[in-house]
C-alpha positions as CSV (number, residue, x, y, z in Angstrom):
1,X,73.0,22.6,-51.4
2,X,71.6,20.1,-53.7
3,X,68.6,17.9,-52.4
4,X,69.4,13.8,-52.2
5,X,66.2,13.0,-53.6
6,X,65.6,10.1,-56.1
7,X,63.1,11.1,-59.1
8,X,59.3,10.6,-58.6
9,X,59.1,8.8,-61.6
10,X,61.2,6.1,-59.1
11,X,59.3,6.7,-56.3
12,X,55.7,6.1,-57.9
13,X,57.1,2.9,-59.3
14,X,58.1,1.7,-55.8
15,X,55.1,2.7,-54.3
16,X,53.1,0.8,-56.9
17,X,54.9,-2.6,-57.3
18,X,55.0,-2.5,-53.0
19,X,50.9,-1.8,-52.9
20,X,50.6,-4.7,-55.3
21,X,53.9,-6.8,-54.3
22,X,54.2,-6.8,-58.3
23,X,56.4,-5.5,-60.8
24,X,53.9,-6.6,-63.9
25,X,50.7,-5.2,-61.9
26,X,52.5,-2.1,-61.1
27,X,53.3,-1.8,-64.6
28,X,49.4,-2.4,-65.3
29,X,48.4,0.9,-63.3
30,X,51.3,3.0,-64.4
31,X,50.4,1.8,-67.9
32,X,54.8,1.2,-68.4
33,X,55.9,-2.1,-69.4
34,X,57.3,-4.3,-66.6
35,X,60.8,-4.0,-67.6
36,X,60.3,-0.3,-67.6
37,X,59.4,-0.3,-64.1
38,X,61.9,-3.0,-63.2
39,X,64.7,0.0,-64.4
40,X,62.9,2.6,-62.2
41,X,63.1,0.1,-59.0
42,X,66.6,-0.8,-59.8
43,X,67.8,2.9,-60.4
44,X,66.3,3.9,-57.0
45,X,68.1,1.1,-54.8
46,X,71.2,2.4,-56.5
47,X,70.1,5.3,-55.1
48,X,69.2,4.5,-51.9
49,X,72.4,1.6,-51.7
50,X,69.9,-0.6,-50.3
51,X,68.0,-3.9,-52.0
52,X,64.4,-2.7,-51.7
53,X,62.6,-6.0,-52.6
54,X,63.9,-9.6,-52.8
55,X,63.3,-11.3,-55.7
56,X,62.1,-14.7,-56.3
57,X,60.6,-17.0,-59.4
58,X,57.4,-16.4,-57.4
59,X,57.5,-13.0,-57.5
60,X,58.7,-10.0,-55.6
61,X,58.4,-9.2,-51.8
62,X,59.2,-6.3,-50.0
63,X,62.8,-6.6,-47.7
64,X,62.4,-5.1,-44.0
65,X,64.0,-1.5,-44.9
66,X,61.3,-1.7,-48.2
67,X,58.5,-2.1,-46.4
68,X,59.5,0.9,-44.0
69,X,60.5,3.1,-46.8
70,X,57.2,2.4,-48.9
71,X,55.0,3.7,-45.9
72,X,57.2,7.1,-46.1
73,X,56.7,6.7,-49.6
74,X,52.9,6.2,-49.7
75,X,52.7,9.3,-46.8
76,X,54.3,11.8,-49.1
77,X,53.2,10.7,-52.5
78,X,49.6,11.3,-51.0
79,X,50.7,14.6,-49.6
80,X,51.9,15.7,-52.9
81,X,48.8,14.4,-55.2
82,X,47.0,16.1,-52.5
83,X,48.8,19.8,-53.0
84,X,48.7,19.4,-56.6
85,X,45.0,19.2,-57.1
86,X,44.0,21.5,-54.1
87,X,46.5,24.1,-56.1
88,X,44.7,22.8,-59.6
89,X,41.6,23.7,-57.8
90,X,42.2,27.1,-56.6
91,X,44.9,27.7,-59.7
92,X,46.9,29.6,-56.7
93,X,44.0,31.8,-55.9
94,X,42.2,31.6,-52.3
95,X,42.8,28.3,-50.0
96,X,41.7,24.9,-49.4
97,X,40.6,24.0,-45.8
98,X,40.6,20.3,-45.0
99,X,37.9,19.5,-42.2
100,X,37.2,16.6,-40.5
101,X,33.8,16.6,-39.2
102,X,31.2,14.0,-37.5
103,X,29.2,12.3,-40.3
104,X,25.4,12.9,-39.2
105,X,26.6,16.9,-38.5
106,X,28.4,17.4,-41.5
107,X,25.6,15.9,-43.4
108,X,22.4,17.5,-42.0
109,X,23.9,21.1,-40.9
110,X,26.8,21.7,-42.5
111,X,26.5,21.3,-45.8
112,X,23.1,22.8,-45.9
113,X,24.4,25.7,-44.3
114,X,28.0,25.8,-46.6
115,X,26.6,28.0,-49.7
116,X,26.6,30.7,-47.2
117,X,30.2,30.2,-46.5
118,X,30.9,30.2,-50.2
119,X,29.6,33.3,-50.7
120,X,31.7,35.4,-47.9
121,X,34.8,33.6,-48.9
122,X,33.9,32.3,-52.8
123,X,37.9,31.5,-53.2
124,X,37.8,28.6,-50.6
125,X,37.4,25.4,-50.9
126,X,36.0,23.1,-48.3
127,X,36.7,19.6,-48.2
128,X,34.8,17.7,-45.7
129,X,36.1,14.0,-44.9
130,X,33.8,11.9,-42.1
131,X,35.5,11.3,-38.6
132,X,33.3,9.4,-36.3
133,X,35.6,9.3,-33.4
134,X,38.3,11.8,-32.3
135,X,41.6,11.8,-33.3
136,X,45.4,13.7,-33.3
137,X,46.1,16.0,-36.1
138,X,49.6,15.4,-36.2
139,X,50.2,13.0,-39.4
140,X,46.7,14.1,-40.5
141,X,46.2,16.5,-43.3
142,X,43.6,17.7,-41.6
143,X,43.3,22.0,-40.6
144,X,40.4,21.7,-38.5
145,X,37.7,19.2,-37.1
146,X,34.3,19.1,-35.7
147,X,33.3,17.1,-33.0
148,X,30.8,16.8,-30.0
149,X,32.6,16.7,-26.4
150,X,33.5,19.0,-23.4
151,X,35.9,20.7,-25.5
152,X,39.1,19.5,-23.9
153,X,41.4,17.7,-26.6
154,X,45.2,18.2,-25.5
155,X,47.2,20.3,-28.1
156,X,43.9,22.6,-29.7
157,X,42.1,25.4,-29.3
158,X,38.3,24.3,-29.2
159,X,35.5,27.1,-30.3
160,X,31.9,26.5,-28.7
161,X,29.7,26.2,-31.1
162,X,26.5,24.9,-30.1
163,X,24.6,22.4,-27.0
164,X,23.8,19.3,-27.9
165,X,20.1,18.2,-26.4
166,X,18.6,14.5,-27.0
167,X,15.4,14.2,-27.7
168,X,13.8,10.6,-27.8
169,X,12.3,10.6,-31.5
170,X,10.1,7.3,-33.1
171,X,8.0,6.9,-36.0
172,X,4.3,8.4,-34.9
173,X,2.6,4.8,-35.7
174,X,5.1,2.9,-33.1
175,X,3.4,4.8,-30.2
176,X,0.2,5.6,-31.6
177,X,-2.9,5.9,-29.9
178,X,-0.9,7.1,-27.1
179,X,1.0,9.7,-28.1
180,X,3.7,11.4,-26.4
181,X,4.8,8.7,-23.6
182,X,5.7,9.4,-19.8
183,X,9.2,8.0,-19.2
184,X,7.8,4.8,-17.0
185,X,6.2,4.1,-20.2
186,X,9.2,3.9,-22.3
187,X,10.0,0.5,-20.8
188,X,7.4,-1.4,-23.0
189,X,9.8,-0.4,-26.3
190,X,12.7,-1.1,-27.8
191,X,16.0,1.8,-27.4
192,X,17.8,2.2,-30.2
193,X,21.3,2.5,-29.1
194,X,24.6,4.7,-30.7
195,X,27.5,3.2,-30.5
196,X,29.9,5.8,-29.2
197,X,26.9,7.0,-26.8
198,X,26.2,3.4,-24.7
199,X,25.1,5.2,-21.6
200,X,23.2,8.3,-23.4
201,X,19.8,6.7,-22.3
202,X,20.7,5.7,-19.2
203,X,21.6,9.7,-18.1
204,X,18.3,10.5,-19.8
205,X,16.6,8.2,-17.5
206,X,18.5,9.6,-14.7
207,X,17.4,13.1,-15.5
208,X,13.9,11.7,-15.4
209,X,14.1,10.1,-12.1
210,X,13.3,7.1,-13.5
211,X,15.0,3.5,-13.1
212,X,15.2,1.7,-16.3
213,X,16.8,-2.1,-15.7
214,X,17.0,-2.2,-19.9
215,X,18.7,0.7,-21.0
216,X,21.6,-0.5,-22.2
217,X,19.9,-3.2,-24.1
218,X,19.1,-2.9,-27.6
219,X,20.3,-2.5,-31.7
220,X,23.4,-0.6,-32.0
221,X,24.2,2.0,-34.4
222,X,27.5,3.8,-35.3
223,X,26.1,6.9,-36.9
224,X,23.1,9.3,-35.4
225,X,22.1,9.0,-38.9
226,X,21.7,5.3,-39.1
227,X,19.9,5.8,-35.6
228,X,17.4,8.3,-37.8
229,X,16.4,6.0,-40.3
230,X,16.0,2.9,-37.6
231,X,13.6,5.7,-36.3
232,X,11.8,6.7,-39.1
233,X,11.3,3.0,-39.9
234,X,9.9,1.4,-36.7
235,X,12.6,-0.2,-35.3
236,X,12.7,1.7,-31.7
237,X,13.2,5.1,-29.9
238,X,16.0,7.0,-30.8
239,X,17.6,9.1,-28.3
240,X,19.6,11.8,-30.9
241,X,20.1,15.4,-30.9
242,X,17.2,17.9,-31.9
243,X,19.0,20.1,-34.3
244,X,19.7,16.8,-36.3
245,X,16.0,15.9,-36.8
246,X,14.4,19.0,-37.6
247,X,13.4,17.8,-41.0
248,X,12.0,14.6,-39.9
249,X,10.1,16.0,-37.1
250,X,9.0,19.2,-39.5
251,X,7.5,16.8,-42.3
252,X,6.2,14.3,-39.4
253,X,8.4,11.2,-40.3
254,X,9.0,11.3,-36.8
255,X,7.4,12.7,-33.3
256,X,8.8,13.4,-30.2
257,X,8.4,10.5,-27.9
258,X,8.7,12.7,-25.1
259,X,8.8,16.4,-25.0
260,X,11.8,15.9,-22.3
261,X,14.8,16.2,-23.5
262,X,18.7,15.3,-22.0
263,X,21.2,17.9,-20.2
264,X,24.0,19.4,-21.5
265,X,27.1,17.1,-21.3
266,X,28.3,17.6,-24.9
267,X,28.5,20.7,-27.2
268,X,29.9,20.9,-30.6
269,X,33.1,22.6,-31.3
270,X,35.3,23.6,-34.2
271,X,38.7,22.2,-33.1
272,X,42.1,23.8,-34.4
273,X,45.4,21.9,-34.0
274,X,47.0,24.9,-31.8
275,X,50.0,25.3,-34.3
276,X,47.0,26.2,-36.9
277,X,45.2,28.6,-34.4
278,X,46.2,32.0,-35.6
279,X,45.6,31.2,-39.4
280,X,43.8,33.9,-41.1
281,X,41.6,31.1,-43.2
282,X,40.7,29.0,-40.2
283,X,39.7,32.1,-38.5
284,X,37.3,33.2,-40.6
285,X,35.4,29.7,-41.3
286,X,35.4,29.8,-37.4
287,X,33.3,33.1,-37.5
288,X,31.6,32.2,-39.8
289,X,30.3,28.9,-38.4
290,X,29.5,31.1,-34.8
291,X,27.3,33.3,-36.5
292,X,25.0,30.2,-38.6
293,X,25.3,28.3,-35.1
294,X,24.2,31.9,-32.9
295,X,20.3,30.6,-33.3
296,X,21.0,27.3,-31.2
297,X,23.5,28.3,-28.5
298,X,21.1,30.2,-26.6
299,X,18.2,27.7,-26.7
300,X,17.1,25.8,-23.8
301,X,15.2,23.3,-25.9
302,X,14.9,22.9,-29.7
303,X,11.2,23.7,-30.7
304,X,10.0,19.8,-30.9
């Protein structure tokens, strides 16, 4: 049976001239002249049997059932430019895996790590896009994400991969002569605060069995590593996970405030959408990422 679909050639021009709510400026980015795009709009409402934009001598806007359409439109337009240069990428050999991942993780441990992963499986291709916050995969073109939590996200399978510990870290001349602090003492500095963390120092005071009436108080950050380079500049005490800071602490941009560090509340996962869980692709970037995360699941406290 024959597909009803009108030609992309249409569908690009729509999508186009509704971004911009312009026939001309669509024809600017499609490099076409305006008429030729007029045609291509006015072919695919025949198509459709439905007026896709109304038309004015101020211009062009969108009608209800056009604006609709052009968000379908933009969806799979993506999807396709999408498979067409994963497939130019691989030229139909090995596999593209599309991971969402937090920002500061991806950045300092993943990618560092990711050669490795090239090597075992050199026909894959790993695209990494930043996800601060999580999210459903449904709508996404996302296979997999990594995130820090307690591993319970409705519709995946979640694979342990590491604990995440806080340590409180701060440029060595922002405490200095003193040196490491006692937690009473932390009261007489400013907390650097993450945004999707607001009561992170308040449980590390309560781990401490210390009462702090400011803990809440302070800059806030979105990103562990924009709570880093506060750090490493002055600006406070950062309260951020150990395996993150490794560098800093190794080279001495930064020194443990305190050599105590939080519980276990979080833990990094790979996530898989539960409809993905048995592919043969995810699977082995999941064992993969056990075995380079083996040397920190065991640990009761990063070396600091």
């Amino acid at each position: 049976m024959r597909r009803k679909l009108p030609s992309t050639a249409a569908l690009a021009a729509f999508d186009a001239a509704a971004r911009h709510q312009s026939f001309t400026k669509a024809a600017e980015e499609l490099a076409l002249t305006q008429s030729a795009v007029c045609r291509q709009i006015a072919n695919l409402e025949t198509f459709v049997g439905l007026k896709l934009f109304r038309r004015s001598r101020r211009g062009v806007t969108l009608t209800q059932a056009g604006a609709s359409y052009s968000v379908a439109v933009a969806g799979r337009l993506e999807e396709m430019e999408r498979d067409t240069l994963d497939l130019m990428a691989t030229r139909g050999e090995g596999g593209v895996l599309e991971l969402a991942a937090v920002p500061t993780f991806a950045t300092r441990w993943l990618l560092p790590r990711l050669k490795r992963f090239e090597a075992r499986a050199p026909r894959v291709i790993v695209n990494i896009m930043p996800q601060s916050r999580p999210f459903l995969f449904e709508g996404t073109p996302f296979d997999a994400a990594i995130y820090a939590g307690d591993g319970h996200w409705p519709g995946t399978e979640a694979i342990a991969l590491m604990p995440e510990r806080l340590v409180p870290v701060c440029a060595p001349s922002l405490i200095a002569p003193h040196g490491a602090l006692t937690p009473g003492q932390f009261r007489r500095y400013r907390l650097l605060q993450q945004t999707t963390r607001p009561y992170a120092w308040r449980a590390w005071f309560d781990i401490q069995g210390v009462r702090h009436d400011h803990d809440v108080a302070g800059p806030r950050y979105e990103l562990f590593s924009m709570l880093i380079q506060a750090a490493v500049h002055g600006l406070g005490i950062a309260l951020v996970p150990a395996l993150l800071v490794e560098e800093e602490l190794a080279s001495g941009k930064l020194i443990a405030a305190s050599p105590l560090a939080s519980g276990v509340d979080k833990s990094y996962y790979l996530v898989l959408p539960e409809w993905k869980a048995e592919n043969p692709l995810l699977r082995t970037f999941a064992e993969w990422l056990r075995e380079e995360a083996e040397p920190y699941r065991n640990e009761q406290l990063i070396e600091i």
